[in-house]
C-alpha positions as CSV (number, residue, x, y, z in Angstrom):
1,X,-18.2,-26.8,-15.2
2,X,-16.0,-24.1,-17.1
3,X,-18.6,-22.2,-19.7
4,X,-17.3,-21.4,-23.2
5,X,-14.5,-18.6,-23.2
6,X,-15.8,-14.8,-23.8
7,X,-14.4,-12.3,-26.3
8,X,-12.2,-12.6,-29.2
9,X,-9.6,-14.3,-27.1
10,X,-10.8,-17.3,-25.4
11,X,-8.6,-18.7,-22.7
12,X,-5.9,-16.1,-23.9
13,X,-5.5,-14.4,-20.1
14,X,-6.1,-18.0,-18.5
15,X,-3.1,-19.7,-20.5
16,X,-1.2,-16.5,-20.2
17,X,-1.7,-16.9,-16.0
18,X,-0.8,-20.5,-15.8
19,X,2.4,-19.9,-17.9
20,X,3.5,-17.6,-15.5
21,X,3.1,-19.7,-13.3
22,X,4.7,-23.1,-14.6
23,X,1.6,-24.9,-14.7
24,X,-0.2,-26.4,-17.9
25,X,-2.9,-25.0,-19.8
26,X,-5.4,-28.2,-18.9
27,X,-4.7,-27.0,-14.7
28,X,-8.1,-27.5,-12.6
29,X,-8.7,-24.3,-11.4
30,X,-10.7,-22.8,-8.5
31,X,-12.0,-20.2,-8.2
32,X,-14.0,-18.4,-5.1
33,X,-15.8,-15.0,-4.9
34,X,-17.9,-13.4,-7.1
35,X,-15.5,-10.3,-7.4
36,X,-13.4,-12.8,-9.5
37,X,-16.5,-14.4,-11.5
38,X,-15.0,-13.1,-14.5
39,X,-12.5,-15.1,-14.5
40,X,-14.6,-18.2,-14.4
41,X,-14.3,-18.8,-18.2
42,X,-10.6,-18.0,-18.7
43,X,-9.8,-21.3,-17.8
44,X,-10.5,-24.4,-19.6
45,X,-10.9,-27.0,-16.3
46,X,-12.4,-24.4,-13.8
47,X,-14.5,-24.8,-10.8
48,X,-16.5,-21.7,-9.6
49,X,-18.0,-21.2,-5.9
50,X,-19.1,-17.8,-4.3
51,X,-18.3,-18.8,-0.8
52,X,-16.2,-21.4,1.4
53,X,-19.5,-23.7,2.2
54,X,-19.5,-25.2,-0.6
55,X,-16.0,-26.1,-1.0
56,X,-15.3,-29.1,-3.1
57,X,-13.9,-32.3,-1.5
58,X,-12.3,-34.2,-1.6
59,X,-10.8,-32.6,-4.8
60,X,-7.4,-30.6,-5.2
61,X,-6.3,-27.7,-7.7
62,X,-3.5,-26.6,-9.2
63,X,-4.3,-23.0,-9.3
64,X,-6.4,-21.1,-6.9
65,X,-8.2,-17.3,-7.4
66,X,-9.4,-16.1,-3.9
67,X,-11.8,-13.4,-2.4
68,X,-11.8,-13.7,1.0
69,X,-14.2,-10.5,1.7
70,X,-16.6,-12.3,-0.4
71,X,-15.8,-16.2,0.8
72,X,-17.6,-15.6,4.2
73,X,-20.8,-18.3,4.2
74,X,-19.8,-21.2,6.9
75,X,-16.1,-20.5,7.5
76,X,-14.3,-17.7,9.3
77,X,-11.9,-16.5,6.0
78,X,-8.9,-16.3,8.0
79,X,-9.6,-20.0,9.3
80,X,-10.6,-20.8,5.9
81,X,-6.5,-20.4,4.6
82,X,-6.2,-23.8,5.9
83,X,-9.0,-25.2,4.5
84,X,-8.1,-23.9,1.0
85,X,-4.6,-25.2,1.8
86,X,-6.2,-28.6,2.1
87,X,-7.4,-28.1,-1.3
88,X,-4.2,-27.6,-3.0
89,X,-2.0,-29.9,-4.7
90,X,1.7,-29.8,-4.0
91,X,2.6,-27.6,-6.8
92,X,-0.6,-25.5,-6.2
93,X,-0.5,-22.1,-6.8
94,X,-2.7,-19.8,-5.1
95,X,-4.1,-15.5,-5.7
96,X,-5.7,-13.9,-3.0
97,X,-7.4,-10.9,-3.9
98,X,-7.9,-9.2,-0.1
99,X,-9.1,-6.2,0.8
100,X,-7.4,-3.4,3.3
101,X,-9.1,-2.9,6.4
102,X,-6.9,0.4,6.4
103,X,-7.1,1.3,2.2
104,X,-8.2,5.1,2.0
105,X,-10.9,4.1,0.3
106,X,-12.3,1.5,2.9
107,X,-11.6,3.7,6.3
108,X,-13.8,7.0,4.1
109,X,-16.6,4.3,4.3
110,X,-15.7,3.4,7.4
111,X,-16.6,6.9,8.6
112,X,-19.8,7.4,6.2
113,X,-21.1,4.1,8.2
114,X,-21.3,2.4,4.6
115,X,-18.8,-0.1,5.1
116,X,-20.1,-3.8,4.8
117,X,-20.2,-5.8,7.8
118,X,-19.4,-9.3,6.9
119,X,-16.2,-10.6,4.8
120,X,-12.8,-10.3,5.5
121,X,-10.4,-7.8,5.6
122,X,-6.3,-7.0,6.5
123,X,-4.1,-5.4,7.2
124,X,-0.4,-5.6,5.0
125,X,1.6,-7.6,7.6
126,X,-2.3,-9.5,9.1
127,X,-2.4,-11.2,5.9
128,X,0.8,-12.5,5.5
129,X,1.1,-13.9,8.9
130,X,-2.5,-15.4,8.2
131,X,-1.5,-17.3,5.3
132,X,2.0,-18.1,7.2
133,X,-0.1,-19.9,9.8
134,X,-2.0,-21.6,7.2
135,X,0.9,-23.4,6.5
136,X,1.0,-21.4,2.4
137,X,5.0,-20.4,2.3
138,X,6.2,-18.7,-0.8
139,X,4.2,-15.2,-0.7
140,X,4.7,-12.4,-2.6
141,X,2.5,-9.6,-2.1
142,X,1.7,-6.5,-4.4
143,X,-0.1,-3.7,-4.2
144,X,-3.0,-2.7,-6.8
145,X,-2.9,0.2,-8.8
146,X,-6.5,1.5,-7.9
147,X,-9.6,-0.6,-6.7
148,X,-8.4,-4.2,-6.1
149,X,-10.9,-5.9,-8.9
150,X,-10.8,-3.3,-11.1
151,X,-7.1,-2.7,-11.4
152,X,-4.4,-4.3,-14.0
153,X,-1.4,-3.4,-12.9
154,X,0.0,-4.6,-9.7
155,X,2.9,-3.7,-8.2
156,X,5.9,-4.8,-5.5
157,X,5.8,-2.3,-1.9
158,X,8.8,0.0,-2.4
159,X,9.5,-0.6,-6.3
160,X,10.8,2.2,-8.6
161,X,8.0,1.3,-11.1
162,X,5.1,1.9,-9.1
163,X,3.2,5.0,-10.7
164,X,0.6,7.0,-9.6
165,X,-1.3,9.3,-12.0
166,X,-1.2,12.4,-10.7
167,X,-5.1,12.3,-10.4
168,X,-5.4,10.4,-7.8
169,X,-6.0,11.9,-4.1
170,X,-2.9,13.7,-2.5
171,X,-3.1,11.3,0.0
172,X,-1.8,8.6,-1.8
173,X,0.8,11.1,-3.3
174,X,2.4,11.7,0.3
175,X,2.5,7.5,1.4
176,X,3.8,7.1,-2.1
177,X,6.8,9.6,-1.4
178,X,7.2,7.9,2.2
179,X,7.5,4.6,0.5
180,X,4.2,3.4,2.4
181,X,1.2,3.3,-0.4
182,X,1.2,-0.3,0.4
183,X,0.2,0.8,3.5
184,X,-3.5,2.4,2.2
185,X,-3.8,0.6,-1.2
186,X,-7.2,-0.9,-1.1
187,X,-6.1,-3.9,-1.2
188,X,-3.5,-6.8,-2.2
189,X,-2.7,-9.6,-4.4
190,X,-0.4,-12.8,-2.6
191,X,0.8,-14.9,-5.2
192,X,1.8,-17.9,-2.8
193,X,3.5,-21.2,-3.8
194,X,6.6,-23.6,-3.7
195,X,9.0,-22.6,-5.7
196,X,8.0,-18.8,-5.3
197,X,6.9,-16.9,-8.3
198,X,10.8,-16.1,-9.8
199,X,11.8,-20.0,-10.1
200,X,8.8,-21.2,-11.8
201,X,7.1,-20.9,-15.2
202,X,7.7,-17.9,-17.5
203,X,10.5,-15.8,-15.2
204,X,12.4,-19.5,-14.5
205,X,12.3,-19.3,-18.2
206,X,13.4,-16.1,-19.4
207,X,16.4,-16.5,-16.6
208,X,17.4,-19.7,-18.6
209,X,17.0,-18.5,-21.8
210,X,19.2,-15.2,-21.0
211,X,22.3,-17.7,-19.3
212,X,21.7,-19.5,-22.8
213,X,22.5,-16.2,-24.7
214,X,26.1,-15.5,-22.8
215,X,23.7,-13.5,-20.3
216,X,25.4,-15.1,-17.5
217,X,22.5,-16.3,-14.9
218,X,20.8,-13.0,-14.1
219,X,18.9,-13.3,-10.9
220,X,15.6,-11.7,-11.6
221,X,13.0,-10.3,-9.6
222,X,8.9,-9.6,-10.2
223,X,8.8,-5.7,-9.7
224,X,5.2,-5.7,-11.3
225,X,3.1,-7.1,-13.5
226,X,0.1,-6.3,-15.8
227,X,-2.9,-8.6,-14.6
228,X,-5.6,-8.2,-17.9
229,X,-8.6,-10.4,-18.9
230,X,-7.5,-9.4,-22.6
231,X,-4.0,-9.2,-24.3
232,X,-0.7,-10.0,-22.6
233,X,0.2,-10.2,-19.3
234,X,3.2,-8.2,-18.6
235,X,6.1,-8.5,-16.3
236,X,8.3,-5.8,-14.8
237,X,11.7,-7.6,-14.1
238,X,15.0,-6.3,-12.3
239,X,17.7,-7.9,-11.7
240,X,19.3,-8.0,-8.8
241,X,22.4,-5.8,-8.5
242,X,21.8,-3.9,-11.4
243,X,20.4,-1.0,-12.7
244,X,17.6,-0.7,-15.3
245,X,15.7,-3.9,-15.5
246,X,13.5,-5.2,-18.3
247,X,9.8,-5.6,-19.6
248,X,8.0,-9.5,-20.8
249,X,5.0,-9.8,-22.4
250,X,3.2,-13.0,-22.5
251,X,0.4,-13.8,-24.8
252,X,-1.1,-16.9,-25.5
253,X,-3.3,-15.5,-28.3
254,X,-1.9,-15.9,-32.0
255,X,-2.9,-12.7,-33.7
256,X,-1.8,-10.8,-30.6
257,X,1.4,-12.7,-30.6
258,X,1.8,-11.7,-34.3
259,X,1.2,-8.1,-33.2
260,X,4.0,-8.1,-30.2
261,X,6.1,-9.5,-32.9
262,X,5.6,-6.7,-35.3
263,X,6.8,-4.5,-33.0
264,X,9.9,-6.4,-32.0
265,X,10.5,-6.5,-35.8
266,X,10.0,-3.3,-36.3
267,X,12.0,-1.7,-33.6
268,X,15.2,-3.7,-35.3
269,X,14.4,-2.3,-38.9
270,X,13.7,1.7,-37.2
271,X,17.1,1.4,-35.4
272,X,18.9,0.3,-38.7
273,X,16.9,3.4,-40.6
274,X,17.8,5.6,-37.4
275,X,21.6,4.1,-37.0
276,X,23.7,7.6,-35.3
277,X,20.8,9.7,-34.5
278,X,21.0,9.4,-30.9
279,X,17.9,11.6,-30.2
280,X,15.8,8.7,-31.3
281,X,17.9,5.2,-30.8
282,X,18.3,6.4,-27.3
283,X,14.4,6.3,-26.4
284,X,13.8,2.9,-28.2
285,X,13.6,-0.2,-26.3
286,X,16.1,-2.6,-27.0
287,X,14.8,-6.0,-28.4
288,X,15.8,-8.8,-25.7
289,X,14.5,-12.1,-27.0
290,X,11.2,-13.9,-28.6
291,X,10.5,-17.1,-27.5
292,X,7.7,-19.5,-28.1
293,X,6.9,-22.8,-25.5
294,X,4.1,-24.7,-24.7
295,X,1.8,-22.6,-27.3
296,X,2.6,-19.0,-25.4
297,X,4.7,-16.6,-26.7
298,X,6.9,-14.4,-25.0
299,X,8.6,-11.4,-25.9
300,X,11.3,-9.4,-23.6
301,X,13.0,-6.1,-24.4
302,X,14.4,-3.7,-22.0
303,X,12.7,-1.6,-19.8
304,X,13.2,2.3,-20.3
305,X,12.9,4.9,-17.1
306,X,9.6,6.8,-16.9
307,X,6.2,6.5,-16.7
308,X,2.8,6.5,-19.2
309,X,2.5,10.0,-20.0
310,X,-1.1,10.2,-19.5
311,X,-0.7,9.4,-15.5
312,X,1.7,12.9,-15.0
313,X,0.0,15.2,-17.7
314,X,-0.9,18.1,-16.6
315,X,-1.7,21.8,-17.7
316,X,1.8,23.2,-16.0
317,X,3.8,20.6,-18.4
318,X,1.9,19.2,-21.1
319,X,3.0,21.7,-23.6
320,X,6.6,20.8,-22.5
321,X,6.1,17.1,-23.3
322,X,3.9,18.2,-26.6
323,X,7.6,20.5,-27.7
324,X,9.6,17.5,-26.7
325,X,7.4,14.8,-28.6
326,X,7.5,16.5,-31.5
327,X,11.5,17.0,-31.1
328,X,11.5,13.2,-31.3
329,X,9.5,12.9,-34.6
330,X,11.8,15.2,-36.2
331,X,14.6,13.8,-35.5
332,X,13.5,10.5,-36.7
333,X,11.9,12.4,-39.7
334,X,15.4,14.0,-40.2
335,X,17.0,10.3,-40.2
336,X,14.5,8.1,-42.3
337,X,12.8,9.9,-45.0
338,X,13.4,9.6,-48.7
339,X,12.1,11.6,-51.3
340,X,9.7,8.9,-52.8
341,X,7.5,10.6,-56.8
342,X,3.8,9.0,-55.4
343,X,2.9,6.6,-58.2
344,X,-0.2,3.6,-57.8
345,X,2.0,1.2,-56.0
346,X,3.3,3.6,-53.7
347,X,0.0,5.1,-52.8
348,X,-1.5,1.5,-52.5
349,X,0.9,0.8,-49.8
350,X,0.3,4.2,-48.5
351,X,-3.5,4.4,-48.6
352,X,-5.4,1.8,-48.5
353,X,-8.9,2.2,-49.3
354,X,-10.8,-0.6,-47.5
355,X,-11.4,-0.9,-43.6
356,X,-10.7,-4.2,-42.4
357,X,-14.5,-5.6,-42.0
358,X,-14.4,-7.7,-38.9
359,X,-13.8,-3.8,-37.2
360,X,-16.4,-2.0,-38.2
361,X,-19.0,-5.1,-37.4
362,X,-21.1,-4.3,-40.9
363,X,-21.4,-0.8,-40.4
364,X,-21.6,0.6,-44.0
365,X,-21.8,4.0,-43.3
366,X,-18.6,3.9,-42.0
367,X,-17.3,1.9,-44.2
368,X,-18.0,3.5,-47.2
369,X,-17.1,6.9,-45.5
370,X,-13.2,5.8,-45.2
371,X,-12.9,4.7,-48.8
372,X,-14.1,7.8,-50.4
373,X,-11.4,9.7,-48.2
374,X,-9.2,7.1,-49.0
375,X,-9.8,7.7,-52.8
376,X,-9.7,11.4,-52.4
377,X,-6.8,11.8,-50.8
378,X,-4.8,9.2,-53.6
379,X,-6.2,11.4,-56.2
380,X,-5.0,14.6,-54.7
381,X,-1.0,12.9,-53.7
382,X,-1.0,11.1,-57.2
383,X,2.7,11.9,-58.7
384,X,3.4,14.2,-56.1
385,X,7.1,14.1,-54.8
386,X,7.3,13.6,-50.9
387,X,9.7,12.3,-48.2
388,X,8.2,9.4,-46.8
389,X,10.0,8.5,-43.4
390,X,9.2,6.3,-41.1
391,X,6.4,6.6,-38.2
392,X,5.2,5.0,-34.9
393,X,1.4,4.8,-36.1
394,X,-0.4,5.5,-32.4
395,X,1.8,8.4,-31.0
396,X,0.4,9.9,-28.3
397,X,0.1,9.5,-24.3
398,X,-0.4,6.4,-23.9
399,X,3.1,5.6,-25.4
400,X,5.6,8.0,-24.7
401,X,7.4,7.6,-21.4
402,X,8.4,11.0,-19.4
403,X,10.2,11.5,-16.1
404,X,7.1,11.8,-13.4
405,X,9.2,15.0,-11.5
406,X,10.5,16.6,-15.1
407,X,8.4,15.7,-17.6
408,X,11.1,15.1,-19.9
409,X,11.1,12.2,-22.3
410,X,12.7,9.4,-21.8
411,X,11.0,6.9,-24.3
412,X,8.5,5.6,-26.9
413,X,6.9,2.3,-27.0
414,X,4.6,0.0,-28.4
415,X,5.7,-0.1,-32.2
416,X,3.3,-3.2,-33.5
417,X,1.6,-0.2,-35.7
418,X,4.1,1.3,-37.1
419,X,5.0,2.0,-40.5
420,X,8.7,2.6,-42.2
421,X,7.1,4.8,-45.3
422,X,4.8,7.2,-44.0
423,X,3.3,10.9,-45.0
424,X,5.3,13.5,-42.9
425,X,3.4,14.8,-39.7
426,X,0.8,12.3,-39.6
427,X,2.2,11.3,-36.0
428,X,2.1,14.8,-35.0
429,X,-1.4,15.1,-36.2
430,X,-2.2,11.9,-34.1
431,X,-0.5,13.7,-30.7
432,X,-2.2,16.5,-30.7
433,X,-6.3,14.2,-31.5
434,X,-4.9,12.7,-28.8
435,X,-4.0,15.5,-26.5
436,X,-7.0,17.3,-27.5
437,X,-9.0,14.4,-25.9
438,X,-7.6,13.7,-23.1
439,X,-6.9,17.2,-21.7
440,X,-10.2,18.4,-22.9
441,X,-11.6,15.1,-21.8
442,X,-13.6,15.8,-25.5
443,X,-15.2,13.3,-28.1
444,X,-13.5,12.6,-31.5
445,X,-15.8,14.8,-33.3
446,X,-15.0,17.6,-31.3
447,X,-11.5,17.2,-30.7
448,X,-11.1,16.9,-35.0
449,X,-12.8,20.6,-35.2
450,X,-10.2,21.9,-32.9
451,X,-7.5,20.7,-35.3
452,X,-9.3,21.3,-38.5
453,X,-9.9,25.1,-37.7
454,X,-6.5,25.6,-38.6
455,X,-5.5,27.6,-35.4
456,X,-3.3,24.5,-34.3
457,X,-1.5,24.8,-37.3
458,X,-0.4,28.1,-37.2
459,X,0.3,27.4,-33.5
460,X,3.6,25.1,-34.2
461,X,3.8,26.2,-38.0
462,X,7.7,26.5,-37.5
463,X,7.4,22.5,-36.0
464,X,5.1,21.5,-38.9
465,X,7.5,22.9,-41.5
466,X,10.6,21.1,-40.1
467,X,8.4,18.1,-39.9
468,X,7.6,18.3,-43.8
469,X,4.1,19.6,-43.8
470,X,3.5,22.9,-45.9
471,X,0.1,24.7,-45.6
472,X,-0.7,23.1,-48.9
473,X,-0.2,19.8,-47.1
474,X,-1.9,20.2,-44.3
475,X,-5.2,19.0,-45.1
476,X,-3.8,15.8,-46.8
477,X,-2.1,15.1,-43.7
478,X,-5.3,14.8,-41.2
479,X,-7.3,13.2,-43.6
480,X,-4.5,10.2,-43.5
481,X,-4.5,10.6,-39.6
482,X,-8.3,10.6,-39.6
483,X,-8.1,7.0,-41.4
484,X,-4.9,5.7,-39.2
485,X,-6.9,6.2,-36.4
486,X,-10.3,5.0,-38.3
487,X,-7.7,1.9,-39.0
488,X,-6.8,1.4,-35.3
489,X,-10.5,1.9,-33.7
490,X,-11.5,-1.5,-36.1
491,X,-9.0,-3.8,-34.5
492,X,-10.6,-3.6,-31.3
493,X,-14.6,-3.7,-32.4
494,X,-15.4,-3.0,-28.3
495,X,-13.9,0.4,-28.7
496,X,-15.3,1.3,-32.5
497,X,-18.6,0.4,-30.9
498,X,-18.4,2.9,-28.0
499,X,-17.5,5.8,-30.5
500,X,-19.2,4.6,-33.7
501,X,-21.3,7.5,-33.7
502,X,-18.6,9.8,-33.3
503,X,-16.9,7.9,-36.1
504,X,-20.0,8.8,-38.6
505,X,-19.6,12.3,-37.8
506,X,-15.7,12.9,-38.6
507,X,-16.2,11.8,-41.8
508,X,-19.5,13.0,-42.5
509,X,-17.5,16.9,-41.5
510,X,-14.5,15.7,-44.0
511,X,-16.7,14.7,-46.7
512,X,-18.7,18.1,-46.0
513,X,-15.7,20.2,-46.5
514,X,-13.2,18.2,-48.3
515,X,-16.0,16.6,-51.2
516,X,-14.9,13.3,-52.0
């Protein structure tokens, strides 16, 4: 029996699967290994079992999630293929989740003698000719990016979008550069079934709904995709014979389809405010198509060159991307603002003075702390005249896109939080919390002293005055960073938890010097 769905989300990730697949939301599932336990309630009709001996039969599934290392009891694994394949309806789908007998990771504890005995293991090509024998046709294998049940983002051998952060071991580095990471990834994910994984479900989709469009019938191809047991799935797609390629992100889950459509939206409106100012059209995605079926909803837009920032960061080039990111926001500054007298509409649309409850889970403190910066900062912009231009609302990182072997930018993404009237430099203010965390590897407390001790100011104060911020300025600008970010944290109520505290103390240090 499948218990009730965890988390804010339900059967969000379990929908979003089975729509990739082409299979129904109602699909019996199986599911074996206690590496994939979590996935037990993701599915509405799932069946759980930690090992082969206790295989259901004479039942069959639609979809099957597989551990072999961890599906040892009464079958040999590698035998046990065939059972499973006995188990699978015609249209069956099944995941295995193996492990590499040759991953980096396994052969070091190999050597320290700390390697587990039972459970099985392969090689890249012993596990394809395993389930080939089994009689399972249709395989596509990928590679994860990091440990096998903790990654969520797998990726084709060979493809250009593979990325690996640049703190990983130089081992992985060097096969990466020789095209063979597959080779000592710790492990892999087959997606096996008839039709293969591009005829069926979501991609079978998208291909018809491009021909449909004038696209012609592009032949499309699963570079990589974003495996996550919260928000959408996403799908790497190239087509064959032609450059570039193009991202899809399937969601099942209303309020996150509402956000993915925000950002859709709001790419369209920034490249009408932005029309002839290539230095910021030319890093936007382009909006593909939005299509909803069968409950999910699917959003494609094209895929821009680069990697995450955060995975090539380092102290040789990060103040080249920091020059190059704030470039970008003055250029769109340059192209959207108006000069806008602050009145009490204005500012209510500007600064709102309540943090959304369900975020903050009660906490008063907190609470009560961001409306009487809110209030102080609308009393001290009240009637002031500004330009207001528009913003991406979570700049930083974990959104702009930078060439891994130059650093330079090629793009900004993820727009669902952006705003088309916003206070000059708050973005920039945003970067460089950011920055300040990750590099420093600091809290948010402590990363906010750095940038309130004014030293980063007068560091770029030639960027800060093309982006619209005077030294008078200044201090209204963090405080509205402090509550975007506040803002942010509440939507996900996991991630205010784990930095309430932190929370507490930035405001109690604004309130403390700024009285409000």
């Amino acid at each position: 029996m499948t218990p009730p769905p965890s988390g804010p989300t339900g059967y969000n990730a379990g929908d979003n699967l089975l729509h990739l697949l082409g299979l129904a939301p109602e699909s019996r599932v199986l599911i074996v290994g206690e590496e994939l336990r979590p996935w037990w309630d993701r599915f509405r009709d799932c069946r759980f079992i930690g090992d082969l001996s206790s295989l259901p039969a004479p039942d069959t599934f639609l979809l099957l999630l597989v551990d072999p290392a961890s599906a040892e009891a009464a079958l040999d694994p590698k035998g046990g293929f065939a059972v499973l394949k006995g188990v699978m309806a015609p249209e069956a789908v099944l995941l295995v989740f193996a492990v590499n007998r040759w991953g980096l990771r396994h052969l070091k504890a190999r050597i320290r003698g700390t390697m587990p005995t039972k459970g099985a293991r392969f090689g890249y090509r012993g596990l394809q000719r395993a389930l080939a024998e089994a009689g399972i046709d249709g395989q596509r294998l990928f590679v994860p990016m990091g440990p096998l049940f903790e990654a969520d983002e797998f990726a084709a051998p060979g493809t250009e979008f593979m990325e690996i952060p640049r703190h990983w071991n130089r081992a992985y580095h060097l096969a990466h550069r020789l095209g063979a990471y597959h080779e000592m990834a710790d492990g892999f994910l087959v997606v096996a079934g008839d039709p293969p994984l591009e005829f069926r479900g979501t991609v079978r989709a998208i291909t018809d709904w491009l021909a449909a469009n004038g696209e012609g019938a592009p032949r499309l191809r699963v570079e990589r995709f974003d495996l996550r047991l919260r928000g959408a799935l996403v799908l790497f797609l190239k087509e064959r014979g032609r450059p570039g390629g193009m991202i899809a992100r399937l969601v099942s889950d209303p309020a996150l389809a509402s956000t993915l459509g925000k950002n859709a939206a709001f790419l369209t409106s920034l490249r009408d405010a932005t029309a002839g100012c290539d230095a910021v059209t030319a890093l936007l995605p382009h909006p593909l198509l939005n299509r909803c079926v069968d409950g999910s909803s699917v959003f494609v837009e094209s895929l821009l060159p680069g990697v995450i920032a955060w995975k090539v960061v380092s102290s040789d080039n990060g103040e080249g991307i920091a020059l190059q990111a704030a470039d970008f926001l003055v250029a769109m500054r340059d192209a959207s603002s108006q000069r806008v007298i602050l009145r009490e509409r204005t500012l209510d649309e500007l600064i709102p003075t309540r943090l959304a409850e369900e975020g903050v889970s009660g906490d008063r403190e907190v609470a009560d702390g961001f409306a009487r910066v809110a209030h102080a900062l609308r009393q001290g912009l009240a009637d002031r005249e500004l330009g207001l231009g528009c913003s991406h609302g979570d700049f930083g990182y974990g959104n702009i896109l930078v060439d891994p072997g130059s650093a330079r930018l090629t793009g900004v993404i993820d727009w669902d939080t952006a705003r088309l009237s916003e206070l000059p430099g708050v973005d920039f203010y945003n970067f460089l919390l950011q920055r300040s965390r990750i590099e420093k590897g600091s809290g948010l407390f402590s990363a906010w002293q750095d940038l309130v001790r004014g030293l980063v100011f007068e560091r770029y104060r030639e960027l800060w005055l093309k982006l619209g911020v005077t030294e008078d300025l200044r201090d209204a600008v963090g405080r509205l960073a402090l509550l975007r970010y506040l803002a942010r944290s509440a939507r996900y109520p996991a991630v205010f938890s784990s930095e309430r505290d932190e929370c507490r103390s930035v405001l109690a240090h604004v309130l403390s010097e700024w009285p409000a």
